[in-house]
C-alpha positions as CSV (number, residue, x, y, z in Angstrom):
1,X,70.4,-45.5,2.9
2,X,67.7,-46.0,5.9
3,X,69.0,-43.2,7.4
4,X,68.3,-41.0,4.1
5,X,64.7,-42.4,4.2
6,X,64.5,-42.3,7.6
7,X,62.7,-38.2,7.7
8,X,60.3,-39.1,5.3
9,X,58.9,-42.6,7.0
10,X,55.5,-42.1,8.5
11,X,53.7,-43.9,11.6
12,X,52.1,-47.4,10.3
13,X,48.3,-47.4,10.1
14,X,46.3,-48.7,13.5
15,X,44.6,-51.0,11.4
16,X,45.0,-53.3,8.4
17,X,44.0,-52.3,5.4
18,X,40.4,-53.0,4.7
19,X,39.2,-54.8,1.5
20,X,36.0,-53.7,-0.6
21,X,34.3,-54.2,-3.6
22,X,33.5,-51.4,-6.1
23,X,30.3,-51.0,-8.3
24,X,28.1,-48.6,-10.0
25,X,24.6,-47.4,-9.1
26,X,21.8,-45.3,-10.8
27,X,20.3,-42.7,-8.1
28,X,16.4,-43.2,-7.8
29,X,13.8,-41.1,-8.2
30,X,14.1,-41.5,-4.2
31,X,17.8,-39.8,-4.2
32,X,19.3,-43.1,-2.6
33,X,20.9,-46.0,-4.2
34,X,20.0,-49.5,-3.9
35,X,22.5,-51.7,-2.3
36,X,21.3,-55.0,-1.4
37,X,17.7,-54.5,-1.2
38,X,18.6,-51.5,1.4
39,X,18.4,-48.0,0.2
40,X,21.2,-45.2,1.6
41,X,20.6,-41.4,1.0
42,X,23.2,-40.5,-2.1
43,X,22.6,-36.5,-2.2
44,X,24.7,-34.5,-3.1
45,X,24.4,-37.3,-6.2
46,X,21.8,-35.7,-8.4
47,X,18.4,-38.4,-9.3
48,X,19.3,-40.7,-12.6
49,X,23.2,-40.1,-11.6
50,X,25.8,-42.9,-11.7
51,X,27.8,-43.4,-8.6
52,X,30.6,-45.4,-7.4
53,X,29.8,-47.6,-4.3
54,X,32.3,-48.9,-2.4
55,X,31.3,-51.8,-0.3
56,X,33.6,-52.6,3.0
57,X,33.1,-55.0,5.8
58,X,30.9,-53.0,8.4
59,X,30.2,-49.8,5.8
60,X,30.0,-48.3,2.3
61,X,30.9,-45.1,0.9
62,X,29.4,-43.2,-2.5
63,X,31.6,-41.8,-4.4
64,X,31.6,-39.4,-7.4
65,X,32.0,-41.6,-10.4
66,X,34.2,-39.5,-12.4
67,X,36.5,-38.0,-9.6
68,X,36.1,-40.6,-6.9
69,X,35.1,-37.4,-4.8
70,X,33.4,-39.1,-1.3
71,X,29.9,-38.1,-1.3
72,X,28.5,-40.0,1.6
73,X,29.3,-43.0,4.3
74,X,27.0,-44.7,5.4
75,X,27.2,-48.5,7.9
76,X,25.9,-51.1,6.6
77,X,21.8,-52.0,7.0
78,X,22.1,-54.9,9.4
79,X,18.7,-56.5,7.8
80,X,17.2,-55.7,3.9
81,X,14.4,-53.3,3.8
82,X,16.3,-50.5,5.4
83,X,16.1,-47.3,4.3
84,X,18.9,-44.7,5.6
85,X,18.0,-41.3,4.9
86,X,17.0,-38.2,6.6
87,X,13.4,-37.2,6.9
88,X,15.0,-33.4,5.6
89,X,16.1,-35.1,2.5
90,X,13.3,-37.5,1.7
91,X,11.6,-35.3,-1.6
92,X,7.9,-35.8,-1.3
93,X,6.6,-33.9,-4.4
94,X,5.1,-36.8,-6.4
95,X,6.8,-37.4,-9.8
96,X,6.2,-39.2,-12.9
97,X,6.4,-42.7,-11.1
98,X,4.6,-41.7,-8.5
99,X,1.4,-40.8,-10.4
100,X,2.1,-43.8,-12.3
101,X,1.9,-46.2,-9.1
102,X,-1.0,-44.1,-7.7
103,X,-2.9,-44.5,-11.7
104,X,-2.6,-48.2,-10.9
105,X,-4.0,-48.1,-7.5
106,X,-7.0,-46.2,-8.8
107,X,-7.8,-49.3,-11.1
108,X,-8.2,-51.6,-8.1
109,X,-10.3,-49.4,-6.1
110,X,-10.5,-46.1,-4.3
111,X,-9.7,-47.6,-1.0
112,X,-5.9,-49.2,-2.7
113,X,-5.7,-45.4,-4.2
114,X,-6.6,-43.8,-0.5
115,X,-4.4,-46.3,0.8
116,X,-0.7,-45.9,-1.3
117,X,-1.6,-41.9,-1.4
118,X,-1.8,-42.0,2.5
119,X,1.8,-44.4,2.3
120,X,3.4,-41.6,-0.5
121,X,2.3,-38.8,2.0
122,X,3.4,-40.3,4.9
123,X,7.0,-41.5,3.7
124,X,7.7,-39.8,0.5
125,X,8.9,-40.9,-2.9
126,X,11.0,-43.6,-0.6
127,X,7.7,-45.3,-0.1
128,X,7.3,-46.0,-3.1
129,X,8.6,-49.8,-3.4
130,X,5.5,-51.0,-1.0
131,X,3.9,-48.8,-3.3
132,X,4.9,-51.1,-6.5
133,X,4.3,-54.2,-4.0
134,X,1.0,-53.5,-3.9
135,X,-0.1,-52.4,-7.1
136,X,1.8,-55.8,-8.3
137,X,-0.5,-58.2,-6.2
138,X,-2.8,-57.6,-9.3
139,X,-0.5,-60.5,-10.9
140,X,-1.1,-63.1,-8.0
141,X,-4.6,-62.1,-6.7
142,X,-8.3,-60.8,-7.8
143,X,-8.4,-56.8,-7.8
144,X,-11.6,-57.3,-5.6
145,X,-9.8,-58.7,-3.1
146,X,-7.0,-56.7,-3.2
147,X,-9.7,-53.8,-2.8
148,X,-11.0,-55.3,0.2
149,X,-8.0,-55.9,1.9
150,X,-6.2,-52.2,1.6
151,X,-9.9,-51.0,3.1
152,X,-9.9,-53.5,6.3
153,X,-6.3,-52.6,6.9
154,X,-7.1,-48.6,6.6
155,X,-9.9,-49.3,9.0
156,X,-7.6,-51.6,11.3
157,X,-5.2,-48.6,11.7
158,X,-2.5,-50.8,9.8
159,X,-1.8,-49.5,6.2
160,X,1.6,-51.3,4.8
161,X,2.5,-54.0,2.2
162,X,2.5,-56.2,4.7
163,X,-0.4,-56.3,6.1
164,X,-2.5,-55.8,3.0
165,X,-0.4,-58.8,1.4
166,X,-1.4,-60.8,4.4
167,X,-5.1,-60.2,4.1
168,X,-5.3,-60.8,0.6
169,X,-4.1,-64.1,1.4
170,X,-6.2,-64.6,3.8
171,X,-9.2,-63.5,2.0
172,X,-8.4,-65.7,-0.9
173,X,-8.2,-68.8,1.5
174,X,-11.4,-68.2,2.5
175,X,-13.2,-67.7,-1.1
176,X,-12.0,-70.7,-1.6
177,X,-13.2,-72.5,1.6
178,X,-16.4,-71.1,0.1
179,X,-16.4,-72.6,-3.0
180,X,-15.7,-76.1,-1.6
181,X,-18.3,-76.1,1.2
182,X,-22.1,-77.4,0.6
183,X,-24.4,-75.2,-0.5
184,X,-26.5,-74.2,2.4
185,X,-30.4,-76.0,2.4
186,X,-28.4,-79.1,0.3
187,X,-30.1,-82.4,0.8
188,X,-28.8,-85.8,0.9
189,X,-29.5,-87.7,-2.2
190,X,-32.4,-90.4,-0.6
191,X,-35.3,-92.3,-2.6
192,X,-38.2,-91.6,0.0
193,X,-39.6,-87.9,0.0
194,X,-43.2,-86.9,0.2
195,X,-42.1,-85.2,-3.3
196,X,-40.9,-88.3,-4.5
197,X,-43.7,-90.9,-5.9
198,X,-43.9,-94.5,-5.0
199,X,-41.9,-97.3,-7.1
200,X,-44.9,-98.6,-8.0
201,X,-47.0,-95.6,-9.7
202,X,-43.6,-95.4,-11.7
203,X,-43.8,-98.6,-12.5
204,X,-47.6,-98.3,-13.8
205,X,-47.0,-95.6,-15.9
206,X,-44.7,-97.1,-17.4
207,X,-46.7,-100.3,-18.1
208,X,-49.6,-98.1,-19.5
209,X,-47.3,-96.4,-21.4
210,X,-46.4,-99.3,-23.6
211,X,-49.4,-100.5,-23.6
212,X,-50.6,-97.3,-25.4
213,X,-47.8,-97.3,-27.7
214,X,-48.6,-101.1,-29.3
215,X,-52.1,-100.1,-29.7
216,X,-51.1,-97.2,-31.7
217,X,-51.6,-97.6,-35.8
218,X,-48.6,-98.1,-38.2
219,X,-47.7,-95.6,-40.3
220,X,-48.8,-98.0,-43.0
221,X,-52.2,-98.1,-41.4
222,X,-51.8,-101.5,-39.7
223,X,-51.2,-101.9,-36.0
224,X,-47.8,-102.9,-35.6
């Protein structure tokens, strides 16, 4: 029987066999999919697709939902932020979303519009997500603020999420600070100021003053 078998038996694999977990994606309006806050270039995968990712150990593939065709391999993003993709394939024609981002920005101020229009052209529809991070600091902080920050960090040469996050922060510290410090010129509360009249001219007017209230006539016409 072996023998029989034996022109058909092929060489066993170098490895083991690897395990992996299988789920579906949407493709973004960015063309990647979004596996564990990391982003990995899914073209041939057409925008609003579903695709089969296939999670190993060390990397993932993309895979034709329908077919299981391989579309793309990519190793895994070793921290969360990453964004795999060719500059050749990043689209940077603006789309719906993207004039949707940049409408919010123009209701904080023209230096948070100048700002995520100078991210979009810089990084393309990929951008986008510190795009939405900034535009939704509108829910934590005052749009002045906001405002202010995006223009220090244009002017500081330093125009990300980050940063402008950071100096919102740090400008709303210090409004704050502001708001609990003495007003500048505040005096002491004291009882002796050349504005301030003696105790004892107090205490005649008050003397005369009820002195000319007794000697006022009732109603009635009496004195009371």
């Amino acid at each position: 029987m072996f023998e029989e078998e034996r022109p058909h038996l092929r060489a066993l694999p170098a490895r083991n066999f690897e395990y992996f977990t299988d789920k579906v994606y949407t493709v973004c309006d960015d063309t990647c999919v979004r596996v564990d806050h990391s982003s990995y270039a899914a073209q041939p995968a057409p925008i609003g697709s579903k695709v089969l990712v296939r999670k190993f150990a060390r990397h993932l593939e993309i895979r034709n939902l329908q077919t299981q065709t391989l579309l793309r391999t990519h190793i895994l993003a070793d921290r969360p932020g990453t964004v795999i993709l060719p500059h050749d394939e990043r689209p940077f024609n603006p789309s719906r979303e993207t004039r949707r981002i940049l409408a919010q920005a123009r209701t904080i101020g023209p230096s948070a519009e100048r700002l995520c229009q100078h991210l979009f052209d810089t990084e393309g529809r990929v951008g986008q997500r510190k795009l939405w991070g900034i535009v939704g600091l509108v829910r934590r902080y005052p749009r002045r603020l906001i405002e202010s920050a995006c223009e220090i960090a244009m002017r500081e040469g330093v125009p990300s999420y980050k940063q402008v996050k950071a100096l919102t922060e740090r400008l709303l510290e210090q409004a704050l600070a502001e708001l609990d410090a003495p007003v500048q010129g505040e005096l002491p509360l004291t009882q002796e100021h050349h504005l301030i009249r003696d105790g004892d001219d107090y205490a005649d007017l008050f003397t005369l003053g009820a002195k000319h209230s007794a000697a006022m006539p009732s109603p009635n016409g009496d004195l009371s």
